[in-house]
C-alpha atoms as an extended CHARMM CRD file, in Angstrom:
* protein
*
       229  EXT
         1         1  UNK       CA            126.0680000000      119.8520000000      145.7640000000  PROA      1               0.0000000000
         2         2  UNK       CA            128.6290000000      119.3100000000      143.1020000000  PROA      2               0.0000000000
         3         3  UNK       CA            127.0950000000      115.7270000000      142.5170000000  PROA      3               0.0000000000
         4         4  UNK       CA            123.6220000000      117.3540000000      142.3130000000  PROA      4               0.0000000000
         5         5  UNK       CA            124.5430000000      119.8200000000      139.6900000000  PROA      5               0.0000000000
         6         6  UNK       CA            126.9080000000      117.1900000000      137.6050000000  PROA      6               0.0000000000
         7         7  UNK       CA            123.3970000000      114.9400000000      137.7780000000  PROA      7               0.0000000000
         8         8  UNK       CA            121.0140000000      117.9890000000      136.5140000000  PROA      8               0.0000000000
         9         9  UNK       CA            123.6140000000      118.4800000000      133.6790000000  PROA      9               0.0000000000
        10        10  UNK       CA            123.3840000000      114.8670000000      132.8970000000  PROA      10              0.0000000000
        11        11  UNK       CA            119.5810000000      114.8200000000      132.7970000000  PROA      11              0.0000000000
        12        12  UNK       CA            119.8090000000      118.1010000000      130.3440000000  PROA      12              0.0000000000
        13        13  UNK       CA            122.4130000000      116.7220000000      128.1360000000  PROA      13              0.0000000000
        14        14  UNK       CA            119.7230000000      113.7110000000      127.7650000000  PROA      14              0.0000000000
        15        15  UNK       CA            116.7710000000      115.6940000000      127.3670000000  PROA      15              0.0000000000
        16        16  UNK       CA            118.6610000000      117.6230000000      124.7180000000  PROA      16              0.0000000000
        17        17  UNK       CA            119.3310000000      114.4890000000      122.7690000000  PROA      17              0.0000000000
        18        18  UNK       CA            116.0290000000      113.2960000000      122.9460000000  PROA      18              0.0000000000
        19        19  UNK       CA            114.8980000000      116.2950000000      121.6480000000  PROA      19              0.0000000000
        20        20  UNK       CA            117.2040000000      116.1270000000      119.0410000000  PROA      20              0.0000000000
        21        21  UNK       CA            116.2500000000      112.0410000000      118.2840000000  PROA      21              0.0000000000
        22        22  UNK       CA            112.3640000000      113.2770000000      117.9800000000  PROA      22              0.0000000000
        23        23  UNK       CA            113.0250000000      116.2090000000      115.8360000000  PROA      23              0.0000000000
        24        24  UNK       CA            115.2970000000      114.1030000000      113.1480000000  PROA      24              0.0000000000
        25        25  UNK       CA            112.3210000000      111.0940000000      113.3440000000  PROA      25              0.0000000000
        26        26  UNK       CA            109.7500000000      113.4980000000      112.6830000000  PROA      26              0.0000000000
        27        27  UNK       CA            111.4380000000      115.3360000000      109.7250000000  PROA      27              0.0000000000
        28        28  UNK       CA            111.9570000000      112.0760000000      108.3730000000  PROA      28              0.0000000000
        29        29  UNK       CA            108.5740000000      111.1940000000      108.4380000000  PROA      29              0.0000000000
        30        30  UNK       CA            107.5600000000      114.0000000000      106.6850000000  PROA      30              0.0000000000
        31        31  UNK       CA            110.4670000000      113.5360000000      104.1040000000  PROA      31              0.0000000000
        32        32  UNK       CA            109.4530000000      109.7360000000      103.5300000000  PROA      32              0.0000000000
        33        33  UNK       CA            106.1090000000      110.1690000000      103.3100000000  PROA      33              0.0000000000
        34        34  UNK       CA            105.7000000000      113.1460000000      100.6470000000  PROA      34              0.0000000000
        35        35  UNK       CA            108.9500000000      111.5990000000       98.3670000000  PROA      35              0.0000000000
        36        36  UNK       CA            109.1590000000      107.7690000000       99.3950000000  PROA      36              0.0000000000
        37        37  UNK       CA            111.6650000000      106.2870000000      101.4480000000  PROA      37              0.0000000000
        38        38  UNK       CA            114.2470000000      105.1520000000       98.0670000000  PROA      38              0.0000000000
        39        39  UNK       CA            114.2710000000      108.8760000000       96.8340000000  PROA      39              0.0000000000
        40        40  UNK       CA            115.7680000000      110.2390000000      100.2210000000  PROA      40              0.0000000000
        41        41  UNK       CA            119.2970000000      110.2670000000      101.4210000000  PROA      41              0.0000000000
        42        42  UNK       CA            121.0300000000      110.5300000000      104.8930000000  PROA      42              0.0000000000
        43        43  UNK       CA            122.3700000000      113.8340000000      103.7230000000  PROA      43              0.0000000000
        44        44  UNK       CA            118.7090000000      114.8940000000      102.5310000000  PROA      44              0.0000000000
        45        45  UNK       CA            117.5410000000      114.1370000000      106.0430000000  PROA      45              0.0000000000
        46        46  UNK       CA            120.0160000000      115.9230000000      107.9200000000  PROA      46              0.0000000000
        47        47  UNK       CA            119.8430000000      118.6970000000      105.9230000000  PROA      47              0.0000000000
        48        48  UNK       CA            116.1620000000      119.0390000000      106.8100000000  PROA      48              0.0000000000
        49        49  UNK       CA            116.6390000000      118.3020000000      110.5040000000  PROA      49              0.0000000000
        50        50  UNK       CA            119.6120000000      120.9540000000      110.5000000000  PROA      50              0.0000000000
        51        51  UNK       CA            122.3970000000      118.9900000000      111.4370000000  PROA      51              0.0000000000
        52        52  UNK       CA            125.4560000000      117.5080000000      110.2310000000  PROA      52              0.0000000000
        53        53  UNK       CA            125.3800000000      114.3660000000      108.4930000000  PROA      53              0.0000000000
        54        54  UNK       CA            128.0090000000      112.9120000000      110.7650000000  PROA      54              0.0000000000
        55        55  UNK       CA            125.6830000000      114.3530000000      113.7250000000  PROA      55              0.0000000000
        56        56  UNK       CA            122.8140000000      112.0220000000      112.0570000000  PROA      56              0.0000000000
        57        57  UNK       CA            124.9710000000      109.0810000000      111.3820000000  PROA      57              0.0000000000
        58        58  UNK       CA            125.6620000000      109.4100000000      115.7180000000  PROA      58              0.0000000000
        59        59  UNK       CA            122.6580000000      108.4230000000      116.0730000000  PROA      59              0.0000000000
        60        60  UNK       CA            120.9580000000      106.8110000000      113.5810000000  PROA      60              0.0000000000
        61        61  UNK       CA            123.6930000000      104.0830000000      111.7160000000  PROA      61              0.0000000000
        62        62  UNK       CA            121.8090000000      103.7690000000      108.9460000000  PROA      62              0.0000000000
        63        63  UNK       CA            118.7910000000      104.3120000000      106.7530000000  PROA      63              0.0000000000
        64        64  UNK       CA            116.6550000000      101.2610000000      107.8310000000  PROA      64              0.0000000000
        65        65  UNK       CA            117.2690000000      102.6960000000      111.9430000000  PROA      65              0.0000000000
        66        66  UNK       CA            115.7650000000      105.3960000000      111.1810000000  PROA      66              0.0000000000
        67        67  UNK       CA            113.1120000000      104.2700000000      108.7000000000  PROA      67              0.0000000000
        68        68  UNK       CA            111.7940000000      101.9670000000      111.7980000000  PROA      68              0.0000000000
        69        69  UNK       CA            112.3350000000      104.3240000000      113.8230000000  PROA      69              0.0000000000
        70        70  UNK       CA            109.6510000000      106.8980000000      111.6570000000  PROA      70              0.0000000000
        71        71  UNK       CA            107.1370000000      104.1970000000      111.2050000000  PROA      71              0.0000000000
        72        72  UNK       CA            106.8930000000      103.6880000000      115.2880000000  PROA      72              0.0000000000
        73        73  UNK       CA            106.5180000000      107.3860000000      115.0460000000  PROA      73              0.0000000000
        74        74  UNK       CA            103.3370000000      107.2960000000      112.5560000000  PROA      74              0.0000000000
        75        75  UNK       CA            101.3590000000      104.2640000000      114.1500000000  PROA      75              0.0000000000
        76        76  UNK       CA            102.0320000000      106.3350000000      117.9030000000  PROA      76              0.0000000000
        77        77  UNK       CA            100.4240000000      109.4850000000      116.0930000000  PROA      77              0.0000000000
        78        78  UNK       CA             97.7790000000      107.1610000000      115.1800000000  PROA      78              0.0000000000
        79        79  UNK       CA             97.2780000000      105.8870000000      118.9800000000  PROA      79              0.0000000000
        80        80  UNK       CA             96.7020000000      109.3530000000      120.2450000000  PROA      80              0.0000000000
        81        81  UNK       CA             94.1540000000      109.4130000000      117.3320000000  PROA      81              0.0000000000
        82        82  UNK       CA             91.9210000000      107.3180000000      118.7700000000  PROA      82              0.0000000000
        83        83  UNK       CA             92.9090000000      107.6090000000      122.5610000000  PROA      83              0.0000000000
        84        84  UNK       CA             90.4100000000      110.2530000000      123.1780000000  PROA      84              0.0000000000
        85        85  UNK       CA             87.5660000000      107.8380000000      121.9770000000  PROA      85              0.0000000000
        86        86  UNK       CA             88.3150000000      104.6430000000      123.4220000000  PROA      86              0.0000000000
        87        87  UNK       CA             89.3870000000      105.9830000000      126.9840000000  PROA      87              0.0000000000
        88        88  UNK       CA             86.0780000000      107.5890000000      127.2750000000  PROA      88              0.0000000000
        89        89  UNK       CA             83.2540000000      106.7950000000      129.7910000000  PROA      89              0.0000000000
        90        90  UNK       CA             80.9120000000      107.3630000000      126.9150000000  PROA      90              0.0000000000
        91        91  UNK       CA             82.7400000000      104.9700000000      124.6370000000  PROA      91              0.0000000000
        92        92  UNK       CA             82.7570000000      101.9040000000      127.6180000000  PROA      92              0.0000000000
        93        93  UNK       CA             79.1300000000      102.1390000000      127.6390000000  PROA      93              0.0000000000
        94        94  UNK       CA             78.5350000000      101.3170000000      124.4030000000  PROA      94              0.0000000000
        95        95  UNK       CA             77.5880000000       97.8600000000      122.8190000000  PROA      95              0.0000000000
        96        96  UNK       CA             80.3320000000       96.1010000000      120.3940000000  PROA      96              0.0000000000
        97        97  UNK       CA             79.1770000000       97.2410000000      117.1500000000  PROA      97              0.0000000000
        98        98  UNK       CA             78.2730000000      101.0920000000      118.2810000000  PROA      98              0.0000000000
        99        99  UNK       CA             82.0020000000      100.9130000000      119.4780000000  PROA      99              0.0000000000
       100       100  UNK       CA             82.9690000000       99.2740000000      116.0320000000  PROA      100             0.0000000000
       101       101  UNK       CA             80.7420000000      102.1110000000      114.0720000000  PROA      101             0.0000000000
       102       102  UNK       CA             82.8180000000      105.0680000000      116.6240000000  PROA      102             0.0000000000
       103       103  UNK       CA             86.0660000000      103.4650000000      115.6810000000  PROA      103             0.0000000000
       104       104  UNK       CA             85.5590000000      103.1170000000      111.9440000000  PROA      104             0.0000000000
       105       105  UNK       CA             84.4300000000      106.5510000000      112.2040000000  PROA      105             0.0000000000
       106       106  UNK       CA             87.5530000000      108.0710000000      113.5550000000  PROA      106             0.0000000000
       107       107  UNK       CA             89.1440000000      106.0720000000      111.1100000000  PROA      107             0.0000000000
       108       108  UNK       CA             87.4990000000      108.2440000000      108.3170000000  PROA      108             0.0000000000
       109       109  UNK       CA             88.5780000000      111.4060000000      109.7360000000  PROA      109             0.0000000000
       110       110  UNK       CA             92.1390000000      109.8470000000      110.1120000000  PROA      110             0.0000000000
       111       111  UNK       CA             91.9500000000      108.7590000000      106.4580000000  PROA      111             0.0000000000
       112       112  UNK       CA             90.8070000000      112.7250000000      105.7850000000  PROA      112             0.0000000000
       113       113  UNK       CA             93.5140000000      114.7290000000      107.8180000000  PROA      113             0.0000000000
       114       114  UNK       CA             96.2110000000      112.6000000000      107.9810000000  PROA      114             0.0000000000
       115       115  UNK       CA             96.8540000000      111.2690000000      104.2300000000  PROA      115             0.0000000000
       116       116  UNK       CA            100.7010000000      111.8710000000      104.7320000000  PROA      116             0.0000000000
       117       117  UNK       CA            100.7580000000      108.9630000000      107.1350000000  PROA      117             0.0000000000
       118       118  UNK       CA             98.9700000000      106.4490000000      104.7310000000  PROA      118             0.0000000000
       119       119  UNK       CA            101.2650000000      107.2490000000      102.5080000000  PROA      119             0.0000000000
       120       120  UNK       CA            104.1060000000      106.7920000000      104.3950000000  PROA      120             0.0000000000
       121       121  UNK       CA            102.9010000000      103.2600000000      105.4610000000  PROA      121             0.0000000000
       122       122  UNK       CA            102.6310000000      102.5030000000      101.8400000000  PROA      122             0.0000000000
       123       123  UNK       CA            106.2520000000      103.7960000000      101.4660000000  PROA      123             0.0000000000
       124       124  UNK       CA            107.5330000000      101.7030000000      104.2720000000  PROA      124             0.0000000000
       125       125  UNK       CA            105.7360000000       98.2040000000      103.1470000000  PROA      125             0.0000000000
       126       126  UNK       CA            107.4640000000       98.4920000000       99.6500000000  PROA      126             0.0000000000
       127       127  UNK       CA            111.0250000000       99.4820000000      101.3270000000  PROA      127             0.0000000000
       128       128  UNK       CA            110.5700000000       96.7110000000      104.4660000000  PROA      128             0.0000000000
       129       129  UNK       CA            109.9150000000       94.2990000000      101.2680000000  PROA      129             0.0000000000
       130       130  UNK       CA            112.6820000000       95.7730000000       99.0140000000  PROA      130             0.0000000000
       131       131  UNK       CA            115.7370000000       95.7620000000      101.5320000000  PROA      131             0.0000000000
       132       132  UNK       CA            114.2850000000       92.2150000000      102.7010000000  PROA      132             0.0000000000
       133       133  UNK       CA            114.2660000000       94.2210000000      106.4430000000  PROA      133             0.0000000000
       134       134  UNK       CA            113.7640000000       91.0850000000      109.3900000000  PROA      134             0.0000000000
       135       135  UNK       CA            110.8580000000       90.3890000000      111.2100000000  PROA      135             0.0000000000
       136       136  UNK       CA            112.9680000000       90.7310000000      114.5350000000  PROA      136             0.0000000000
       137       137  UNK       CA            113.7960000000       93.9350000000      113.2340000000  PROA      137             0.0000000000
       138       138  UNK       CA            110.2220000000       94.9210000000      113.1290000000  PROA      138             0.0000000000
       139       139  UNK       CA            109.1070000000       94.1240000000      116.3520000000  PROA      139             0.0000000000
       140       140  UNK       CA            109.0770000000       97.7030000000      117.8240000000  PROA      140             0.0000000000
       141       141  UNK       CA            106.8630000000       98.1450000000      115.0460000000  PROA      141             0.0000000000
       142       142  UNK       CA            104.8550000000       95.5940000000      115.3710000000  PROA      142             0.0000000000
       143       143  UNK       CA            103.7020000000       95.9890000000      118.4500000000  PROA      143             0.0000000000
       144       144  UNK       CA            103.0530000000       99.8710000000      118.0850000000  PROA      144             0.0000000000
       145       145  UNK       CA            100.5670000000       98.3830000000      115.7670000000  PROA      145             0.0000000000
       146       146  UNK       CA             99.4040000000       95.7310000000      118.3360000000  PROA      146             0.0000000000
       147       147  UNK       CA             97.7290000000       98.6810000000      120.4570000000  PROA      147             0.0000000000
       148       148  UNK       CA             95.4280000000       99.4830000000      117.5230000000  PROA      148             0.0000000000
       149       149  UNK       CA             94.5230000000       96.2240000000      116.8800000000  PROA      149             0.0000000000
       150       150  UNK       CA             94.1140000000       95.0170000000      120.2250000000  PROA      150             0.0000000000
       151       151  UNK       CA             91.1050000000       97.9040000000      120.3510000000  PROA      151             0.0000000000
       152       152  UNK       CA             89.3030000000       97.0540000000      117.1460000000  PROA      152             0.0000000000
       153       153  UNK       CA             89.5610000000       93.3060000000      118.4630000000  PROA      153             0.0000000000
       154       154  UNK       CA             88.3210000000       94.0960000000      121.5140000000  PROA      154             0.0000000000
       155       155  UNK       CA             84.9970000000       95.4730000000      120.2050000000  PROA      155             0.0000000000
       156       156  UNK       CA             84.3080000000       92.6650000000      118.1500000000  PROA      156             0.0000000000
       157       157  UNK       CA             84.9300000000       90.6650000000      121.1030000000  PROA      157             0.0000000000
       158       158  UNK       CA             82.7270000000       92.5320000000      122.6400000000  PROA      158             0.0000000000
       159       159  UNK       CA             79.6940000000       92.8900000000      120.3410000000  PROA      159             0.0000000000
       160       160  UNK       CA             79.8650000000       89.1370000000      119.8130000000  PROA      160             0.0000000000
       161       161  UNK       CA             78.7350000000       88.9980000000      123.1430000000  PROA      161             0.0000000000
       162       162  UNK       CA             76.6870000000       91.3550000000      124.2070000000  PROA      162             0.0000000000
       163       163  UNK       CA             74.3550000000       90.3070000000      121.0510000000  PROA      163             0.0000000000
       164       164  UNK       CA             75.2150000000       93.1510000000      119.0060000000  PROA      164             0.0000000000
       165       165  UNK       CA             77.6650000000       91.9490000000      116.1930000000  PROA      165             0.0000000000
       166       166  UNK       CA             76.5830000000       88.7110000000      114.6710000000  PROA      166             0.0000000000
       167       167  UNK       CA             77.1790000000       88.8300000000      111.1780000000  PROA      167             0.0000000000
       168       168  UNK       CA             74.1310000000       88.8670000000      109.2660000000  PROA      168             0.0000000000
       169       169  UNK       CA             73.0530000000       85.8190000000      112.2150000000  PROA      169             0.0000000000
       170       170  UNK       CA             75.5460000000       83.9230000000      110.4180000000  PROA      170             0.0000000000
       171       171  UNK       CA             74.0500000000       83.4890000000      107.3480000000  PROA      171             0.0000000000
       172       172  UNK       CA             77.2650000000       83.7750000000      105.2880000000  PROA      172             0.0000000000
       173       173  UNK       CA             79.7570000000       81.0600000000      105.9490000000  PROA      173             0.0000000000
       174       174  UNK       CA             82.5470000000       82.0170000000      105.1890000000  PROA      174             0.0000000000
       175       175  UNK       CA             82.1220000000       85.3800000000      107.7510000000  PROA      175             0.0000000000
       176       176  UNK       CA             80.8230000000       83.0330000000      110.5530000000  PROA      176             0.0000000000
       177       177  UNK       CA             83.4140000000       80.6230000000      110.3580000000  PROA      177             0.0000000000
       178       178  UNK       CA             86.2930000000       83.6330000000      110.5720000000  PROA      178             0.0000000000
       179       179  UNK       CA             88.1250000000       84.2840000000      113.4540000000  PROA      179             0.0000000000
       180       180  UNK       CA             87.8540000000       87.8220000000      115.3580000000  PROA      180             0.0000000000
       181       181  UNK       CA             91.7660000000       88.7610000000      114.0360000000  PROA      181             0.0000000000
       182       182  UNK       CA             90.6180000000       87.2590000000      110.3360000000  PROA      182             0.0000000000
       183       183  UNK       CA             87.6020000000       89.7500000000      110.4330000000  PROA      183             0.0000000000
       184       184  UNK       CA             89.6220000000       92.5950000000      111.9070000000  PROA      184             0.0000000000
       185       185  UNK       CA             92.5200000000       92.1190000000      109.5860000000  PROA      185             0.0000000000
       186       186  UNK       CA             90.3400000000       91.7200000000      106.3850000000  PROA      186             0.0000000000
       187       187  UNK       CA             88.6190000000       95.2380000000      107.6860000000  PROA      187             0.0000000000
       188       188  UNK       CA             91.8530000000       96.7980000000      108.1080000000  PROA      188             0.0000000000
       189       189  UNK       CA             93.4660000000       96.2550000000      105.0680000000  PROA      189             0.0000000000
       190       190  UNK       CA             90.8990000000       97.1370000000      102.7940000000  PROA      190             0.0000000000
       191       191  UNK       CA             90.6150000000      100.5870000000      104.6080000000  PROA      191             0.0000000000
       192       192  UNK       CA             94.6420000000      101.2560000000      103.8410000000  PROA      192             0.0000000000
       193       193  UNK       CA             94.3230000000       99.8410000000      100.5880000000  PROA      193             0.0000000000
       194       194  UNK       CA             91.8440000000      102.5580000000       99.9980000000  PROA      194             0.0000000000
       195       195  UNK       CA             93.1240000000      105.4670000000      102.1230000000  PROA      195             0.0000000000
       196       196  UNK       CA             96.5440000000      104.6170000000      100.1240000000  PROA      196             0.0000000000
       197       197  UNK       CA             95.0590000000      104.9460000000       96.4950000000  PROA      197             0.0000000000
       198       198  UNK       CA             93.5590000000      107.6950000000       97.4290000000  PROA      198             0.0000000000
       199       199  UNK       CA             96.5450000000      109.5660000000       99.5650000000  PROA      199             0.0000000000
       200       200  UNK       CA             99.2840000000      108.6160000000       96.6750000000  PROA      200             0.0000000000
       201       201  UNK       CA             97.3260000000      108.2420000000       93.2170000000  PROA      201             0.0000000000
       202       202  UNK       CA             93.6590000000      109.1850000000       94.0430000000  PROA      202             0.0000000000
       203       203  UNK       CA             92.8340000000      111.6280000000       91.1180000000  PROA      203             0.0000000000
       204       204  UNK       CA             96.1080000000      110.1880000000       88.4200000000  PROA      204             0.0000000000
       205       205  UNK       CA             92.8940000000      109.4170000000       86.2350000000  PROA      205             0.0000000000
       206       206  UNK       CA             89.6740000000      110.5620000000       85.2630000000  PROA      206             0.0000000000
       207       207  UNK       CA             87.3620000000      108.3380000000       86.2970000000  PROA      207             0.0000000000
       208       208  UNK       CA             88.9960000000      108.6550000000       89.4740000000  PROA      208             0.0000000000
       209       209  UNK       CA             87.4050000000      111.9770000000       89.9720000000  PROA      209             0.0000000000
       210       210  UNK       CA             84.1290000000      110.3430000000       89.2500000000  PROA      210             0.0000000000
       211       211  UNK       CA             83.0360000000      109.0890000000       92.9310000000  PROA      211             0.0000000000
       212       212  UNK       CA             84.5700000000      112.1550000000       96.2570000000  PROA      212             0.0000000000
       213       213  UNK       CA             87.0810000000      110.0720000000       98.1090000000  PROA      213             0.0000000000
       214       214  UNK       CA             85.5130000000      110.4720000000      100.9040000000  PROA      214             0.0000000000
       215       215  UNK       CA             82.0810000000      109.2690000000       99.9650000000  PROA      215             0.0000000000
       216       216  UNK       CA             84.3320000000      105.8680000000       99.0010000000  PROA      216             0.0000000000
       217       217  UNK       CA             85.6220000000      105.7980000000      102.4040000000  PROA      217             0.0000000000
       218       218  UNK       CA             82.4340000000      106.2670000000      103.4510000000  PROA      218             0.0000000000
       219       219  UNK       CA             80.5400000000      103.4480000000      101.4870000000  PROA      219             0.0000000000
       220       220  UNK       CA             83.6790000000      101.0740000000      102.1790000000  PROA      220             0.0000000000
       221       221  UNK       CA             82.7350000000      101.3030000000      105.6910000000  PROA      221             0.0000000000
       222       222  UNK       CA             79.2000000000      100.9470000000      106.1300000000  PROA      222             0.0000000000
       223       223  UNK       CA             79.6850000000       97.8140000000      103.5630000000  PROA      223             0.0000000000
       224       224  UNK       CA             81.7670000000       96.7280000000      106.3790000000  PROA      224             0.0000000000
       225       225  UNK       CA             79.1620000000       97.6440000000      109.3080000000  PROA      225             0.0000000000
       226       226  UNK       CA             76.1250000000       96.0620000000      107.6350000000  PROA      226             0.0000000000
       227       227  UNK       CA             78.6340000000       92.9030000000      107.2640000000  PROA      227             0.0000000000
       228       228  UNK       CA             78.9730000000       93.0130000000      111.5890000000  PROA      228             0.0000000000
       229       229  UNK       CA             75.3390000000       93.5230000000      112.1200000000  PROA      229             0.0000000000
C-alpha cells in the first residue's frame, strides 16, 4: 500500500509538471506571436505564465528551448486542424485532386481563424535564422511539420494516379517535370507567404485594402487547383 500511494504521488507530481510545461509553451506562443520572438524576455514569459523566473529557467534553460518548444506547439494545433478531414470515410473516397481542393480549403479557414499562428511562424523563421539555431536542433520541429506534408503529398500521389491531377496533361514543362515534394513545397510556401503578409502587415498600406484578404487567399488557391487539373 505504501508503495502504491508513493507511485500515485509520483504520477501527480508529473501530471502537475506537465501541466505546468503546456501552460508556459502556450503563453509563449501567444506572447511570440502577437510581439515577435526578439521583443520578449524570460521574465516577460514567466510573468505571463505566473511563475517565477527561476521556476521557468527549471525547465526551460533558455530562450531558443522554449522557442522550439512553441513552434512544435503551433504546427500540432495545425494537425488537429486538419485531422477531422483527412481521417474521414468521406475524405478516403475521394479522388486526388477533390482531396487536394478539401485540403486547400481547410487551409483557407486556417489562414482566417488562426492568423496568430502564421505569424508566429514568420517570427520563428527570422529568429531560427538570426540566432543561426542548428538543424539537429530543429528536428522535433521538423518532423511536426512532416505530418502535414506527408498528407498534402499523399493526395498528389494519389490524384496522379487515379487520373485526376495531371497538370494541365502536362503541357507546361517545367510543372511536369517537378517532383510531387517540388509541387507541394512551391504550393505551400506561397500560401504562408500570403497568410503572413496578410496576418502581420496586411492593411500597413492603402492599396492593400484594395483586394479582401480573403478573396486573395481565395484566388491564390484556385490558381493553384487549375495548375493540378
Amino acid at each position: 500500500m505504501p508503495m502504491q500511494a508513493a507511485e500515485k504521488r509520483k504520477k501527480e507530481q508529473e501530471m502537475l509538471k506537465e501541466s505546468r510545461i503546456n501552460g508556459i509553451i502556450e503563453c509563449t506562443f501567444g506572447l511570440f506571436a502577437e510581439h515577435g520572438i526578439e521583443a520578449i524576455s524570460m521574465n516577460d514569459i514567466a510573468k505571463e505564465a505566473e511563475i517565477g523566473v527561476a521556476s521557468l529557467y527549471r525547465y526551460f534553460s533558455t530562450k531558443e528551448d522554449l522557442a522550439i518548444e512553441a513552434a512544435v506547439y503551433a504546427w500540432n494545433l495545425e494537425i488537429r486542424f486538419f485531422r477531422g478531414l483527412f481521417e474521414s470515410v468521406r475524405y478516403k473516397a475521394m479522388t486526388g485532386f477533390e482531396q487536394m481542393k478539401a485540403l486547400l480549403e481547410v487551409f483557407e479557414e486556417a489562414i482566417v481563424s488562426q492568423r496568430s499562428f502564421f505569424s508566429f511562424i514568420y517570427y520563428f523563421d527570422s529568429f531560427v535564422k538570426a540566432e543561426k539555431v542548428s538543424a539537429e536542433r530543429l528536428s522535433k520541429y521538423e518532423q511536426a511539420i512532416s505530418r502535414v506534408n506527408s498528407i498534402m503529398v499523399s493526395a498528389i500521389e494519389k490524384g496522379k494516379s487515379d487520373g485526376s491531377i495531371t497538370f494541365g496533361g502536362g503541357r507546361n514543362s517545367v510543372i511536369a517535370s517537378a517532383s510531387d515534394d517540388e509541387i507541394y513545397f512551391t504550393m505551400l510556401h506561397s500560401l504562408f507567404c500570403l497568410s503572413q503578409k496578410l496576418a502581420i502587415s496586411g492593411e500597413l498600406l492603402a492599396q492593400d485594402k484594395a483586394v479582401n484578404p480573403r478573396k486573395q487567399i481565395q484566388l491564390l488557391i484556385n490558381i493553384m487547383l487549375e495548375a493540378l487539373r
